[in-house]
N, C-alpha and C positions, 0 to 999 in steps of 0.2 A: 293741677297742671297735667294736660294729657301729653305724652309722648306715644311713638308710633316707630318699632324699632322695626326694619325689616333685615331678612338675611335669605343665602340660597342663591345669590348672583354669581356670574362666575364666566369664564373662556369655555366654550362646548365647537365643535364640529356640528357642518351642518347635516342636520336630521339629527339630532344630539336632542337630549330632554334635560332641562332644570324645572326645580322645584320652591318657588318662591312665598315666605312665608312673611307674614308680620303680625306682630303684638300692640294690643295698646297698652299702654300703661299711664294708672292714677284714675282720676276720676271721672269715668265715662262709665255712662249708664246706657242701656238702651238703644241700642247701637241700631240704627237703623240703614243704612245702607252700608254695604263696603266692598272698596273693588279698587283698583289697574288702571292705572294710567303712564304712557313712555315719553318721553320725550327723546327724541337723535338728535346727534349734531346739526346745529344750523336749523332745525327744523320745530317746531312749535309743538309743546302736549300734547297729545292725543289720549282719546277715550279705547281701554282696551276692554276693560271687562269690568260687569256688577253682579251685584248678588245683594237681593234685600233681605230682609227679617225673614221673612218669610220661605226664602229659597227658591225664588225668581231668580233666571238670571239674564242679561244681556250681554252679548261680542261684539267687537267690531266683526266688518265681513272677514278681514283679513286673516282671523286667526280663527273663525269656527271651526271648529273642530277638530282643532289644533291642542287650543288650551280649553281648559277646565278650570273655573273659580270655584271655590268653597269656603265654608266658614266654619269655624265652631265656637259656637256664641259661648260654651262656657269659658271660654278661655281670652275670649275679645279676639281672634284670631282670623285671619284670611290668607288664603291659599291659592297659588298660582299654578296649575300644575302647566308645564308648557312643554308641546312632541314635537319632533316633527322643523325643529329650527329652524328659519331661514336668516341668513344674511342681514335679510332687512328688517330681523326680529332688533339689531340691534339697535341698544337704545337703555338708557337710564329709567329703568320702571321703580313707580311711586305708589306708595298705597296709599289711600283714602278712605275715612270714615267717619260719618255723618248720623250726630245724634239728635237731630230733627229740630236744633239750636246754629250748632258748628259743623265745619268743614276740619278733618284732623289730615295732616298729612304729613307721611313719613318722610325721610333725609333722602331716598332712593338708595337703588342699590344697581350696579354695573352689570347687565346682560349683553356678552357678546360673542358674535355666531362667528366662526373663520368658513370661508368655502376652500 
């Protein structure tokens, strides 16, 4: 059984930076893609950020060059780094990882910006 713990959420001021990390743990191999996705109130998942095997990676427009994803495959690990806050950064971010079988996804973790 795969679990998918993430941490690093938290209350920041806007232009404020958190650092959003997640693990998988048990039996995943191969980890083929992994990356960000938020959902807000009232409002529906969205696609924030990928990063494949490889070290490809994809943003939405809203956070280019804002945040930064990364990985470290030894450790099954993905990394949010996020500057620069806005308001309407907030929102319940989830990690995702995909071993080219499943869709793994974590419990989310509370990201929220005060202006």
């Amino acid at each position: 059984q795969v679990q998918l713990v993430e941490s690093g959420g938290g209350l920041v001021q806007a232009g404020g930076s958190l650092r959003l990390s997640c693990a998988a743990h048990g039996s995943i191999f191969s980890i083929n893609v992994m990356g960000w996705y938020r959902q807000a109130p009232g409002k529906q998942r969205e696609f924030v950020a990928t990063i494949t095997s490889g070290g490809s990676t994809n943003y939405r427009d809203s956070v280019k060059g804002r945040f930064t994803i990364s990985r470290d495959n030894a450790k099954n690990t993905v990394y949010l780094q996020m500057s620069s806050l806005k308001p309407e950064d907030t929102a319940v971010y989830f990690c995702i990882m995909n071993d080219r079988r499943n869709d793994y996804w974590g419990q989310g973790t509370q990201v929220t910006v005060s202006s």
